[in-house]
N, C-alpha and C positions, 0 to 999 in steps of 0.2 A: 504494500500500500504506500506508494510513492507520489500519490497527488496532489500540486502545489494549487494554491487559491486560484492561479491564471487555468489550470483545468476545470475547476468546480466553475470558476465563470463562462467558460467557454461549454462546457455542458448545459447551464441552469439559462446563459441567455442565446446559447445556438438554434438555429433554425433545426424543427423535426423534421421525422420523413418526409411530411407532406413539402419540405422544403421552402418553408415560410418563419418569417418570424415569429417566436411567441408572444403570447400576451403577456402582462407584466402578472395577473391569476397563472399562467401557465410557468414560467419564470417561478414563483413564490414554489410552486405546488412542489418544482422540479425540485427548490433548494430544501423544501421540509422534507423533501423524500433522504439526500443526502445527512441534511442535520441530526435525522433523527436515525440515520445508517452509521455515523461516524459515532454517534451516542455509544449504540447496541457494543460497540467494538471500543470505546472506552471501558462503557461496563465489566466488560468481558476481558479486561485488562490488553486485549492485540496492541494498542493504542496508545502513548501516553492522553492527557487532557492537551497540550498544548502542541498536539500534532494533529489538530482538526482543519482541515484548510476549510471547510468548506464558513467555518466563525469570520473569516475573512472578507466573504465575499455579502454584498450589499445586499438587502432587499428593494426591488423598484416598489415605488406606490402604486396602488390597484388605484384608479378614478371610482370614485362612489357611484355607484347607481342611483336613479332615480327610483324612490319609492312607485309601483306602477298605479295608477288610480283611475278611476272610471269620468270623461268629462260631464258635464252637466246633461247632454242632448242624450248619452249611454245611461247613465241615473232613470232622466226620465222616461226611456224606453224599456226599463228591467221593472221600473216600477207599475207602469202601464201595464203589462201582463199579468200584473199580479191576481190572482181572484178576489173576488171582494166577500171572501168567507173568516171565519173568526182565525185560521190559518194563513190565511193571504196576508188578515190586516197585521199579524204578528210578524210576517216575515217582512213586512213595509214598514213595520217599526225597527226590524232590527237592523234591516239595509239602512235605513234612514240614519240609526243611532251608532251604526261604525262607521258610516260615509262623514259624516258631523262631527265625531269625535278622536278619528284618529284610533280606535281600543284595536289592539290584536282580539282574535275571537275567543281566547281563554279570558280573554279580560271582559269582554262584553260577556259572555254567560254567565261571570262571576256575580256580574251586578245584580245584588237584592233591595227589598226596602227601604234597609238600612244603607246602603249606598246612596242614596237620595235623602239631601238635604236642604232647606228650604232658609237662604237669608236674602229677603227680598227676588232674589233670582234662585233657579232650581241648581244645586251643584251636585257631581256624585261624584265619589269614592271612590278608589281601585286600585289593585296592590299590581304594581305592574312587574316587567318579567323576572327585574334584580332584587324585588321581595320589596321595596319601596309605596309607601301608602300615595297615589295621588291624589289631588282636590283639582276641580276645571268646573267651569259652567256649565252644565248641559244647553244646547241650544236648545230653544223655544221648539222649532220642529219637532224635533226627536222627542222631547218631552209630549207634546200633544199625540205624537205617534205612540209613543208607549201607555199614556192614557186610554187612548182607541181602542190600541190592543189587548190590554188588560179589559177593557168593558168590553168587548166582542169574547173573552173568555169569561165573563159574569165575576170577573177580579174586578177590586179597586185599590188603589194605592192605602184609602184611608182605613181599612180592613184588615190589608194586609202584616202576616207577621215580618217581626224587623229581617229574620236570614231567610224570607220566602224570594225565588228567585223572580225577577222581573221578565223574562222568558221561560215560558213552560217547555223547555225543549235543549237537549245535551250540545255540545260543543261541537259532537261526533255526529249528530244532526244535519247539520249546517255547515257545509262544505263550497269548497269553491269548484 
């Protein structure tokens, strides 16, 4: 194992088979594969620590992708199909209230009664992915949609108990 950092670069940023450049993902992925190959071979004592060439060589920045999202005219054509049954109108509160809010869908099933709080505007609750409690305003829409919804199920917010779910319906439900 005689590899100098100008070979782990010349591997991690050379063009593949296909005889193209990699991407800087494609680049990252090549170096984790080596980082975590030269590890195995320290562990395993082959190696000293400070004969790792591959500790040398840089990582390029990935560019962030854009979050994907539905524009206004897509919204109001998902919404239009909806049926207008006590399942329709729940599923038009829930598109409504993650289009509005931003929640990953663990986070949206999470919200109960008790996530909803009332100081002059409606705010709700939610422990988002890093175990983090958040507070946000519910928008007005989403709110009147989840009323809807709840009285097309014969629920009402003022009835309800504080960990009753605000969707009668799993996470595992409700897919993209």
């Amino acid at each position: 194992l005689s590899a100098t950092p100008a070979d782990v670069h010349a591997f991690c940023y050379g063009p593949g088979a296909s005889g193209r450049e990699p991407s800087p993902a494609t680049v990252n992925l090549r170096l984790t594969a080596l980082r975590s190959f030269y590890g195995f071979l320290r562990r395993m004592g082959t190696i000293a620590d400070h004969a790792d060439p591959s500790t040398k060589v840089r990582r390029p920045k990935v560019p962030r992708q854009p979050a994907p999202y539905l524009t206004a005219d897509e919204l109001k054509r998902l919404l239009a199909v909806l049926p207008d049954k006590p399942y329709g109108i729940r599923d038009r509160a829930i598109i409504i209230t993650a289009a509005l809010t931003g929640l990953r869908r663990s986070e949206l099933f999470a919200l109960t009664r008790g996530s909803l709080t009332r100081n002059g505007s409606i705010y709700y609750t939610v422990r988002t992915k890093g175990g983090h409690a958040r507070r946000r305003e519910l928008p007005a829409p989403a709110f009147v949609a989840i009323e809807a919804a709840l009285e097309a199920e014969g629920r009402s917010l003022a009835t309800m108990a504080e960990d009753e779910p605000l969707f009668a319906i799993g996470p595992g439900s409700f897919s993209d």
